[in-house]
Structures are given as C-alpha cells and as structure tokens.
N, C-alpha and C positions, 0 to 999 in steps of 0.2 A: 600303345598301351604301355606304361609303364610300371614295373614291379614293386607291391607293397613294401615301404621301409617300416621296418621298427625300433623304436629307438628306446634307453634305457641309461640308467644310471646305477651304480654300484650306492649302496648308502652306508655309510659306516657309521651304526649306532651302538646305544648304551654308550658311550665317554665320558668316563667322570674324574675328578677329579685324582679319582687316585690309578687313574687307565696309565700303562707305561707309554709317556711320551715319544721313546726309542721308538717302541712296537707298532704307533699311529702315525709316526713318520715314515718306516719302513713299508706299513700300507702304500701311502699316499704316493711316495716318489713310486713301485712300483706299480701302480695303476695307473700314474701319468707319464710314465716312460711306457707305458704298453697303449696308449693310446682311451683307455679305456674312462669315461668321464664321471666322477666318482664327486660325493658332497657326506658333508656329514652332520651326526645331531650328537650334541650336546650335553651334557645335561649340567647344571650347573648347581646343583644339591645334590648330594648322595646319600643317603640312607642305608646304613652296611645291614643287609638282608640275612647275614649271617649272624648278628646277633642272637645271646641264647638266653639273657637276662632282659628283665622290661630296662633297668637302667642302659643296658648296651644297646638295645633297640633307638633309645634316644640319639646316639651316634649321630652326629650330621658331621659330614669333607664338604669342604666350599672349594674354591681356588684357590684361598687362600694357605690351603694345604697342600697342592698339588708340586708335586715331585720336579716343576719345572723351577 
C-alpha cells in the first residue's frame, strides 16, 4: 500500500497593472528556488477601488500603464 500524495500549487492573484514588478519577481524566484510550484492570475483591467468620486471610480490602468 502506498501513502496518499497531495499535491498543490501557490497561486499568486489580484496582479494588476499597477502590482510592483520588483515584488512579483521577488515572489516567484523565491517559490521556485524552494521548490515550491506556484502560477499566477492576472488581471488585465484595474479599476482603483479606492476611488471616492463617481469621476475617480471611472479610473481604468491597462498595461499599458504598468510600471514595467
């Protein structure tokens, strides 16, 4: 008889456009130097949530804004 495996993945969400590139690197090289098998989502519209005005609410960051 052999012992149940379980298996698993790290998922690194919410990323958006304006996520610090540094800080998602810094993830990624450390979860794949530890071995550990990690993916991530996305998102490719942002909507700043923090808006306090309806005009500020309109706020859309694509990529094309992105810090990279």
């Amino acid at each position: 008889m052999t012992a149940t495996q379980h298996r698993a993945l790290v998922r690194l969400e919410d990323l958006h456009p304006l996520s610090d590139p540094t800080a998602v690197l810094q993830a990624a090289e450390w979860l794949f130097g530890n071995g550990i098998p990690f993916g991530f989502h996305v998102t490719a519209r942002y909507l700043d949530p923090t808006a306090i005005t309806p005009a500020e609410s309109r706020r859309m960051f694509r990529y094309t804004h992105s810090p990279l």
